[in-house]
C-alpha positions as CSV (number, residue, x, y, z in Angstrom):
1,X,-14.3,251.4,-18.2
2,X,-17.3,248.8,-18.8
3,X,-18.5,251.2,-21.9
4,X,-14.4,250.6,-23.4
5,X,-14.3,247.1,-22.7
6,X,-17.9,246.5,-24.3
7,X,-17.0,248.5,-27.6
8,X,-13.8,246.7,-27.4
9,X,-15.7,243.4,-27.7
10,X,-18.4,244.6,-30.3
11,X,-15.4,246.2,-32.5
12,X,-13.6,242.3,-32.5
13,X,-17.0,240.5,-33.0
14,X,-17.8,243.0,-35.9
15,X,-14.4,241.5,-37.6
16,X,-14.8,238.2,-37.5
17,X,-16.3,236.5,-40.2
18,X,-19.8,234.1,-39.6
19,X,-19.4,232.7,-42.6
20,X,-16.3,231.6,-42.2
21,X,-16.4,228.6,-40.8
22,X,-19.3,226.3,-39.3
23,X,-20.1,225.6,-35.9
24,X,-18.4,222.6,-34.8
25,X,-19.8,219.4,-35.5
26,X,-22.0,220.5,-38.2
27,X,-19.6,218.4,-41.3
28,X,-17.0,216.9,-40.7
29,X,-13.9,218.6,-40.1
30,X,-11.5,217.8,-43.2
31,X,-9.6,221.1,-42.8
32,X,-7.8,220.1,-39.3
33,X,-7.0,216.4,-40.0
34,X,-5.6,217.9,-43.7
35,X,-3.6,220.8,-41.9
36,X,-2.7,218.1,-39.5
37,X,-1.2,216.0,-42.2
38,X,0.5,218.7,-44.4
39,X,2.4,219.6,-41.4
40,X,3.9,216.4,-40.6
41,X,4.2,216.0,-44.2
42,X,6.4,219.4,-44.5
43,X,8.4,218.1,-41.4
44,X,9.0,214.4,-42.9
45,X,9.7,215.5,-46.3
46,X,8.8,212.0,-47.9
47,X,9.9,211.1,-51.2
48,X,6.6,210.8,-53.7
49,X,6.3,208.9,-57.2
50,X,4.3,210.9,-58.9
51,X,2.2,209.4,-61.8
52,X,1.1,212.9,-63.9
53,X,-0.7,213.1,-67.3
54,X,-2.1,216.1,-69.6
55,X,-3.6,215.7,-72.3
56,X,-3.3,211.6,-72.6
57,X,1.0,212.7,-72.1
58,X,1.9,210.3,-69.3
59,X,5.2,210.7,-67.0
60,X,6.3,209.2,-64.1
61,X,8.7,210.9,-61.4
62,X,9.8,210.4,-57.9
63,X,10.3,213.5,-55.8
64,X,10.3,215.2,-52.6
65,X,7.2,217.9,-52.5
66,X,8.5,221.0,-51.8
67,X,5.0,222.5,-50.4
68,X,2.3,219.9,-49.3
69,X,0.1,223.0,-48.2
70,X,0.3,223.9,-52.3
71,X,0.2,220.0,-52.9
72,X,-3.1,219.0,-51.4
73,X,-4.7,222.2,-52.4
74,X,-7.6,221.2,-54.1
75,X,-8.5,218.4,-51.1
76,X,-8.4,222.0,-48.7
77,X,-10.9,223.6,-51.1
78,X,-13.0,220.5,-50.5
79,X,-14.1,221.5,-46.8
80,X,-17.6,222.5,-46.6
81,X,-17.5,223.1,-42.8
82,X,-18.8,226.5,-43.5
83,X,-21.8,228.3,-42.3
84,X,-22.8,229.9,-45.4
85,X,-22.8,226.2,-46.7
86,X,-24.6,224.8,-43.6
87,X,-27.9,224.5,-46.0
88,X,-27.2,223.6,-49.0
89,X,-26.0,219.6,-48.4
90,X,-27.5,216.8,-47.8
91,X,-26.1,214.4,-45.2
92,X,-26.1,210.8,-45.6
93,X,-24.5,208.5,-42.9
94,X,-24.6,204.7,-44.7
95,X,-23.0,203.4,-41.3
96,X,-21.0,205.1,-38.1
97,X,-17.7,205.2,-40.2
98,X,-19.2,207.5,-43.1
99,X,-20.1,210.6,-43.6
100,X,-21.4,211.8,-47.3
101,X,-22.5,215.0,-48.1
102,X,-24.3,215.8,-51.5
103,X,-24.7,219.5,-53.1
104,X,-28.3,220.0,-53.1
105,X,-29.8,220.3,-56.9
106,X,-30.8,224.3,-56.3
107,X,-27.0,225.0,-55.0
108,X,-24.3,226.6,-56.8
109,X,-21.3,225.6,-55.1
110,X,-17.7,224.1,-55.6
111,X,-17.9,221.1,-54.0
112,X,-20.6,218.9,-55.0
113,X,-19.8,215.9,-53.4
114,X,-17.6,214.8,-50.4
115,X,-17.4,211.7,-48.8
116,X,-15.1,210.9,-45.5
117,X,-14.7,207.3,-44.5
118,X,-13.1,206.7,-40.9
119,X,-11.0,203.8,-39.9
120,X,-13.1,201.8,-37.1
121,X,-9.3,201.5,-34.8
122,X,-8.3,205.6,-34.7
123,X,-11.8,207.1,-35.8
124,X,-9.1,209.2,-38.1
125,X,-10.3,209.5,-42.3
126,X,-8.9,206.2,-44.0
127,X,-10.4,207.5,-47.6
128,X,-11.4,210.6,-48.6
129,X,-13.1,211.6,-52.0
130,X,-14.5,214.7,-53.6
131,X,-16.0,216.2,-56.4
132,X,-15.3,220.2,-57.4
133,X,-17.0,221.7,-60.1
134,X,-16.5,225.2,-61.7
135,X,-18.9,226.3,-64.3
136,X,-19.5,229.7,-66.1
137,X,-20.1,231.1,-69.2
138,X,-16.1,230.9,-70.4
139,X,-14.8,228.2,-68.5
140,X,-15.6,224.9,-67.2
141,X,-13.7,222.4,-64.6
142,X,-14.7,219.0,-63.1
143,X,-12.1,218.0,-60.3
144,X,-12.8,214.4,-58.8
145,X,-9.9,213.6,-56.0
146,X,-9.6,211.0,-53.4
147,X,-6.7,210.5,-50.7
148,X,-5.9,207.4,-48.5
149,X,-4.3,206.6,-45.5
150,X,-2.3,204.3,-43.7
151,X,-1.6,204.3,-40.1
152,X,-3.1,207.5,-39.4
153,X,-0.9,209.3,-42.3
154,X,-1.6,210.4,-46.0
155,X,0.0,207.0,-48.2
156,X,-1.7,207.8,-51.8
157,X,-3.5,210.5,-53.3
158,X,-5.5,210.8,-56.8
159,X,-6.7,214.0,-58.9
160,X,-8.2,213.7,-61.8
161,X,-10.6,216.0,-64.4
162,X,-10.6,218.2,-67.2
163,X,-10.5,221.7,-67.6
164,X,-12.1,223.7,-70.7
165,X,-12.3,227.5,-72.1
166,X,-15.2,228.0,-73.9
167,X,-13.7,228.2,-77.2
168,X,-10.9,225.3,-76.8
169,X,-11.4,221.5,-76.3
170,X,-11.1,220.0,-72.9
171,X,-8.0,219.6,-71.3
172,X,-7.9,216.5,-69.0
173,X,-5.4,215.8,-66.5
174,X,-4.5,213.4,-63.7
175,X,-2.0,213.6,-61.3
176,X,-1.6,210.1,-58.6
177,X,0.9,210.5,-55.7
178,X,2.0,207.7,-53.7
179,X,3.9,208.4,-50.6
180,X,6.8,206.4,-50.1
């Protein structure tokens, strides 16, 4: 019985993934407070003006987001609370409301910058901002994004970059959303 239970627990610890995620504590944990705010998004179902422009084309639009998991993708992809990644930052704290984390020069990773400031009432973000880059031999993306709250809830949120093939001019976009 104690040999069954013991493989039982070496056969789930050999599927789970150490890379996965970081120990607690180790960056600061954007994925929860952002999971935490697209599901009260998905249950409020705010309206949104959307500001959007590719390629210099600007258009305005107010809408209801169908998807704020899909929405606030690329600030999910922006959570470096990995273990692989524990290395390869550096970690600034300017005060005891900010954390900033730098991609260290030797490092080729997607986000090369994050910063989280907290608001000093709820200790919850008040503004986050990162920096993704992609780069490789056929194609080429620089992603800067920042979000804002208010009252403990997503109020505005800002993307903003260019995207490039090798053998085709840059494309740059923006796309601004401001929670109503």
């Amino acid at each position: 019985m104690k040999r069954i239970l013991l493989l039982a627990l070496l056969g789930l610890a050999a599927c789970s993934n150490p890379a996965q995620e970081a120990r607690p504590g180790t960056f600061y944990d954007l994925k929860t407070f952002l999971n935490t705010q697209i599901a009260a998004l998905n249950a409020q179902k705010p309206a949104v003006l959307k500001r959007m422009s590719l390629n210099g084309q600007l258009q305005n639009e107010t809408m209801r987001v169908a998807d704020w998991t899909r929405e606030l993708d690329l600030f999910l992809q922006a959570d470096i609370n990995k273990q692989a990644y524990q290395a390869s930052y550096t970690v600034s704290r300017p005060d005891s409301l900010t954390y900033e984390y730098q991609l260290k020069p030797e490092e080729n990773l997607p986000v090369g910058y994050l910063k989280v400031i907290l608001d000093s009432l709820d200790r919850q973000p008040r503004r986050v901002e990162a920096i993704l880059l992609t780069k490789n031999s056929l194609y080429e993306s620089r992603r800067m994004l920042w979000l804002e709250t208010r009252g403990g809830t997503i109020s505005r949120y800002h993307i903003e970059g260019f995207q490039q093939l090798a053998w085709l001019e840059k494309k740059p976009f923006m796309v601004e959303g401001l929670i109503q």
